[in-house]
Each structure stands twice: as C-alpha cells, then as structure tokens.
DRENBAGU-523764 format. One line per 10 residues: number of its first residue (from 0); for each residue x, y, z of N, C-alpha, C, O, CB. Coordinates in Angstrom, 3 decimals, padded with zeros to 6 digits. Glycine has a CB too. Layout:
<rs>
NUM	X:Y:Z:X:Y:Z:X:Y:Z:X:Y:Z:X:Y:Z  ...
</rs>
This chain:
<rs>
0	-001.409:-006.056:022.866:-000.244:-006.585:022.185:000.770:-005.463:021.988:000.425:-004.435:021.404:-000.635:-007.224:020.832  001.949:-005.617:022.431:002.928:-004.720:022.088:004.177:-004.491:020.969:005.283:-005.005:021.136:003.348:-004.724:023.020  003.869:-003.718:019.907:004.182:-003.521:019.207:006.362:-003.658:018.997:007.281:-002.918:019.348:003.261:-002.484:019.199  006.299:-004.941:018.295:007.644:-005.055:018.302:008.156:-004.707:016.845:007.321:-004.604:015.947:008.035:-006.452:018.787  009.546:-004.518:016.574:009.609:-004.196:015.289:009.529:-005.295:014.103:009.681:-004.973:012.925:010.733:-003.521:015.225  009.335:-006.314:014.424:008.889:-007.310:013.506:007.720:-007.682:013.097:007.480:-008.121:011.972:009.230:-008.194:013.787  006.886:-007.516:014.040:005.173:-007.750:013.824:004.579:-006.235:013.211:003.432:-006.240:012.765:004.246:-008.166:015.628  005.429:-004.845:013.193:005.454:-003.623:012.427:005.838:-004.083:011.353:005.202:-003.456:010.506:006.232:-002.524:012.854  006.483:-004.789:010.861:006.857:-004.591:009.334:006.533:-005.722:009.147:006.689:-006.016:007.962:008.272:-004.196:008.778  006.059:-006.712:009.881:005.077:-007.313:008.910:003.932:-007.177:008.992:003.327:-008.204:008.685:005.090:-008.424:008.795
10	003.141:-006.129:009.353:002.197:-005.168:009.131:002.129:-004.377:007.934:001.210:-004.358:007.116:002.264:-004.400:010.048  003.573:-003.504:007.917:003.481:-002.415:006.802:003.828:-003.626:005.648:002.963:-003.669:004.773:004.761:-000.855:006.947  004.416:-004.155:005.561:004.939:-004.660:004.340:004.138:-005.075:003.177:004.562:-004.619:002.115:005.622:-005.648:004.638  003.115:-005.802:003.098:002.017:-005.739:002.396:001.303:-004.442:001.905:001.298:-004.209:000.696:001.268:-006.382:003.065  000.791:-003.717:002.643:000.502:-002.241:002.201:001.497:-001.572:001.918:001.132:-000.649:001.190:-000.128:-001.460:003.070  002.890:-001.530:002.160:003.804:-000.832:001.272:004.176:-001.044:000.201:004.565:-000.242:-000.648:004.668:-000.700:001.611  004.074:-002.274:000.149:004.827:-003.443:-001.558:003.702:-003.502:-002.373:004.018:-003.889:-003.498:005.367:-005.552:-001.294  002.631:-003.295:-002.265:001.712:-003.361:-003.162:001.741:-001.789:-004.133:001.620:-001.890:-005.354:000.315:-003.712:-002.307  001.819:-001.121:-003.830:002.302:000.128:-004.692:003.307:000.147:-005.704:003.259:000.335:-006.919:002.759:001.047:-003.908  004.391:-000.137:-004.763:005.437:-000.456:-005.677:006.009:-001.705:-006.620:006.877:-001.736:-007.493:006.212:-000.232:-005.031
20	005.008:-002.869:-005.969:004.975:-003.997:-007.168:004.406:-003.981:-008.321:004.902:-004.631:-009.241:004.495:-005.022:-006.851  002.745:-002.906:-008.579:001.544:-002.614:-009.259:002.616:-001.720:-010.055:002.962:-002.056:-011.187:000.063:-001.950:-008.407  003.074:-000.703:-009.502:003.821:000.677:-010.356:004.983:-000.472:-011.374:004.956:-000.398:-012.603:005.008:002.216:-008.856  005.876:-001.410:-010.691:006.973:-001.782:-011.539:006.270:-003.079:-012.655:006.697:-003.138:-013.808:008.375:-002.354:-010.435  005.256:-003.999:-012.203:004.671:-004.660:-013.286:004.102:-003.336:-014.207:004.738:-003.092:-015.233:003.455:-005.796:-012.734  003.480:-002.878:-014.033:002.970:-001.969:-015.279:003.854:-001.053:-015.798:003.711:-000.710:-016.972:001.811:-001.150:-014.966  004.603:-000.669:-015.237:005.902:000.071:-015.804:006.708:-001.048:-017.040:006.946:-000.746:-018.210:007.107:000.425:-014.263  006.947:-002.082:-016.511:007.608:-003.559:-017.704:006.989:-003.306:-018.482:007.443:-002.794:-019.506:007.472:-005.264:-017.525  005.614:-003.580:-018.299:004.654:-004.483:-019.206:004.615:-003.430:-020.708:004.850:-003.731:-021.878:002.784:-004.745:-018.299  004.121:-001.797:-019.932:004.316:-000.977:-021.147:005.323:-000.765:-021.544:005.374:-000.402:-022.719:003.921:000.043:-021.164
30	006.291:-000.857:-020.958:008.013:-000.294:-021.789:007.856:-001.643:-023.190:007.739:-001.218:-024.340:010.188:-000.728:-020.201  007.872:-003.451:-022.915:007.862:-004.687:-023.240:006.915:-004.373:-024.244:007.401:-004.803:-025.291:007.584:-005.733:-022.198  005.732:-003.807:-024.494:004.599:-003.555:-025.334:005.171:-002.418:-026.497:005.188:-002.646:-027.707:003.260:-002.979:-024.347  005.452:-001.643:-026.102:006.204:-000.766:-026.546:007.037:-000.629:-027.187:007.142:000.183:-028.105:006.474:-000.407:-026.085  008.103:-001.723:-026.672:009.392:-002.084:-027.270:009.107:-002.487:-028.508:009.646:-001.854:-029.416:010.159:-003.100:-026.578  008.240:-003.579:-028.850:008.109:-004.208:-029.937:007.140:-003.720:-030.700:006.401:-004.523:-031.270:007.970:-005.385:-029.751  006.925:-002.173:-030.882:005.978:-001.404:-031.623:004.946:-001.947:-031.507:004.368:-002.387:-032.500:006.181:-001.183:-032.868  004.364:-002.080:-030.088:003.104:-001.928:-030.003:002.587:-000.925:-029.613:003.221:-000.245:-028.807:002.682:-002.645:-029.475  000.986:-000.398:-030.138:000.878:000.704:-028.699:000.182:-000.494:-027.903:-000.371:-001.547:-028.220:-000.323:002.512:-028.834  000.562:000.364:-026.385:000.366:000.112:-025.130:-001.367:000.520:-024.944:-002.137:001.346:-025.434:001.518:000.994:-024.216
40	-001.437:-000.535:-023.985:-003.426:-000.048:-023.765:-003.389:001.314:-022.660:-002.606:001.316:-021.710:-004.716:-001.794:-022.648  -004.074:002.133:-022.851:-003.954:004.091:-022.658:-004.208:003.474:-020.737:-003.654:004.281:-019.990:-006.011:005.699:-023.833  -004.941:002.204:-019.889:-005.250:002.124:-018.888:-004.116:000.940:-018.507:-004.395:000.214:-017.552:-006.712:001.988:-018.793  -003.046:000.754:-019.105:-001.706:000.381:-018.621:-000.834:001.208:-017.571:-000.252:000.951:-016.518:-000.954:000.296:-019.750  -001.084:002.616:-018.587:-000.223:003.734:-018.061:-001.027:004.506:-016.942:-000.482:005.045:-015.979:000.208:004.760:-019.279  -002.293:004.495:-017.164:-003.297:004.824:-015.842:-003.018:004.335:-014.544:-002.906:004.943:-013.480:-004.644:004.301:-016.025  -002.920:003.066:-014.829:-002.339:002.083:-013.029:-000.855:002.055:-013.139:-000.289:001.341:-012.311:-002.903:-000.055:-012.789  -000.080:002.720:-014.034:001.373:003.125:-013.492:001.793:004.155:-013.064:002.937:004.491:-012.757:002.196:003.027:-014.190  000.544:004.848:-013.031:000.804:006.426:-012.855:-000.418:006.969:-011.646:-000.600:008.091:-011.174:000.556:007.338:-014.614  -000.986:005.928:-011.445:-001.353:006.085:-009.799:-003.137:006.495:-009.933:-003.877:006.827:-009.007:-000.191:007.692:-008.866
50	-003.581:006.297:-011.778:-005.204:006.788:-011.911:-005.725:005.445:-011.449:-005.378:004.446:-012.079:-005.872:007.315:-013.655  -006.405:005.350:-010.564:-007.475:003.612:-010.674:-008.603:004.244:-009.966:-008.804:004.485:-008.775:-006.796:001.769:-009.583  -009.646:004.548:-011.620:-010.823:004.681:-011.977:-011.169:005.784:-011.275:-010.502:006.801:-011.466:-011.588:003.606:-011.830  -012.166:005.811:-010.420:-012.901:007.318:-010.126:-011.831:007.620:-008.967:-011.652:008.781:-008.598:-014.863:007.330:-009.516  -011.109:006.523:-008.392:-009.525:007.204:-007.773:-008.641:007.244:-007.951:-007.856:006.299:-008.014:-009.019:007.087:-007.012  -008.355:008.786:-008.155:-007.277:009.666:-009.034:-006.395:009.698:-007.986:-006.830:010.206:-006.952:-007.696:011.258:-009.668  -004.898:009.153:-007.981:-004.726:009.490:-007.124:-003.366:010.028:-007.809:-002.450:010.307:-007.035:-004.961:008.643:-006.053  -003.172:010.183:-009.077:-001.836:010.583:-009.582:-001.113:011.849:-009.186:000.062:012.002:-009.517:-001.934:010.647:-010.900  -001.818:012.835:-008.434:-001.208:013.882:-007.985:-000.259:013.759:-006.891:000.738:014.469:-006.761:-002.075:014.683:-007.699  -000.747:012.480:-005.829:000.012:012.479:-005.085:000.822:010.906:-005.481:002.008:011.183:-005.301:-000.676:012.802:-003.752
60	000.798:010.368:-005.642:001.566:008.474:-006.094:002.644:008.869:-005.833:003.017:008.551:-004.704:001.604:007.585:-007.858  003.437:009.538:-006.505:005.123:009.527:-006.435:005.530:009.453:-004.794:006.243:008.731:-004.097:005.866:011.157:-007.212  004.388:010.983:-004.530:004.820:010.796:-002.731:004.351:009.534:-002.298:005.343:008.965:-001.843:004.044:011.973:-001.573  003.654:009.011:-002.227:003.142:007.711:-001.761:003.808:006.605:-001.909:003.828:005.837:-000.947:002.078:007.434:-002.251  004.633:006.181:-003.341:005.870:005.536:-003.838:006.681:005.808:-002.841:006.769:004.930:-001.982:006.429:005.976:-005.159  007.530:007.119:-002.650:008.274:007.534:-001.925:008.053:007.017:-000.304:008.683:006.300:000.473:008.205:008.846:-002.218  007.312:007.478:-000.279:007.095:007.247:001.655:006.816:005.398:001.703:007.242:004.783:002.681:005.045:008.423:002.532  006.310:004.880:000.925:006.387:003.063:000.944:007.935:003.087:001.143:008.381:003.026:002.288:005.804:002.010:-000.792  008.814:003.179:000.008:009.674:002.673:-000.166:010.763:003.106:001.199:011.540:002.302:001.713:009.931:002.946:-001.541  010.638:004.231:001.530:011.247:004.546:002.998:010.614:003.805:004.330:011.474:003.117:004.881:011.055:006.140:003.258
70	009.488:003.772:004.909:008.691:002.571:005.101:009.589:001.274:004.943:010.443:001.068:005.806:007.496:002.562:004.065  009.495:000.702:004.259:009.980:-000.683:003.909:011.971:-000.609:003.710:012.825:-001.340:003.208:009.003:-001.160:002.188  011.963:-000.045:004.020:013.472:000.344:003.942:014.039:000.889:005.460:015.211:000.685:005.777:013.654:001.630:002.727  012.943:001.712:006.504:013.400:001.923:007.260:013.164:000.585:008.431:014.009:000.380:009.302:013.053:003.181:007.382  011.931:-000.248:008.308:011.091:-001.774:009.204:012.385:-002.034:008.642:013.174:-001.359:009.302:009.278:-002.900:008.739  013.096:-002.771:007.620:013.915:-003.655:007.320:015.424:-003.399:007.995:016.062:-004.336:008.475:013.867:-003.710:005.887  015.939:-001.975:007.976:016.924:-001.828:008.212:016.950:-001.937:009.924:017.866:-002.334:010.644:017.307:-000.708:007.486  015.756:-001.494:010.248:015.863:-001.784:011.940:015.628:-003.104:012.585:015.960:-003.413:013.730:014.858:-000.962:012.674  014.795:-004.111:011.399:014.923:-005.861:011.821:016.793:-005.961:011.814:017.236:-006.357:012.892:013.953:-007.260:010.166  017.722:-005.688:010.872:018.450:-006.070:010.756:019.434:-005.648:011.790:020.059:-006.462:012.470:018.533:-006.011:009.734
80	019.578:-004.114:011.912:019.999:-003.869:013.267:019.936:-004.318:014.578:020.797:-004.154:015.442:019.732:-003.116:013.429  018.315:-005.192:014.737:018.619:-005.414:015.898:018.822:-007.363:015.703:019.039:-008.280:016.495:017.339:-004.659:016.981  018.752:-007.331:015.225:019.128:-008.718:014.804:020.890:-009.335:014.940:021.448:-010.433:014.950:018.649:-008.711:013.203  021.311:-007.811:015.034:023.223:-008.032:015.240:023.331:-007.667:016.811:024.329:-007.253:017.401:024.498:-006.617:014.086  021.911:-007.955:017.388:022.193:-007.528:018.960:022.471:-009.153:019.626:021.808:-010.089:019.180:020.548:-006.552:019.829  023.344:-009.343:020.552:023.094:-010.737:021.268:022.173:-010.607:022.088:022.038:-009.523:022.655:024.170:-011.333:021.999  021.136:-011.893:022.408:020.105:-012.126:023.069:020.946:-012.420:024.395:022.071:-012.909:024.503:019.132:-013.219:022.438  020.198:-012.045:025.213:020.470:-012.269:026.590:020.766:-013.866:027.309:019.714:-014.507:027.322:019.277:-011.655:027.200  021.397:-014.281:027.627:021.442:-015.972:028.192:020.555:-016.407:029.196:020.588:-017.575:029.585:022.794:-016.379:028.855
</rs>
C-alpha cells in the first residue's frame, strides 16, 4: 500500500490528539476545581503533566506535546495544500 498523505494523517491523528486532548481535559478540569476553592486531586495534575503511574514520562511530555502538535499541523496543512490542486480530467 502506498503511502498517500491522507491515509498518513489519518494514521498519525489519533496518536497525536490523544496527548493533547488528555493534557487540555486535565488542564480544565484542575484550573475548574480550583477555581471554586477546591483542592484538585494531586493525580489530576500527574496526567497533565505527562506522570501515568510507573510511566514517568514528564521529563520529556512538553517535547512530545510539541512534536504531536507539529505532526498534526504539518498532515493537515499538506491535506489542504494539495486539495487546492485540480485533479486531472
């Protein structure tokens, strides 16, 4: 099967968006908890900050955030580019 740029990003897209959907629900949820003088549960901020359980992965997350979101930004911008191409008759 040969790899076109649409069946690539809808490949990456699932494994890229899942990082950054997990990081922004738990990012709400504690700011929303918070807001209204609560404390926040201490393993809210664990899965917003990239700890889940014996994998630590908070040293690197941000880069990992980072490289998704370029990922999913670069599949998208090149569906759209070629999408302003005319198809052949």
């Amino acid at each position: 099967m040969a790899w076109t740029p649409r069946s690539l990003h809808r490949s990456l897209v699932p494994l890229a968006a899942a990082p950054l959907v997990l990081t922004a629900l738990t990012g709400s949820a504690y700011g929303a908890i918070e807001s209204r003088g609560l404390e926040a549960p201490h393993w809210l901020m664990d899965l917003h900050q990239g700890e889940f359980g014996p994998l630590n992965l908070e040293p690197y997350y941000s880069v990992l955030l980072g490289v998704c979101t370029l990922v999913l930004v670069g599949s998208g911008v090149a569906l759209f580019v070629r999408s302003g191409r005319k198809k052949p008759s």
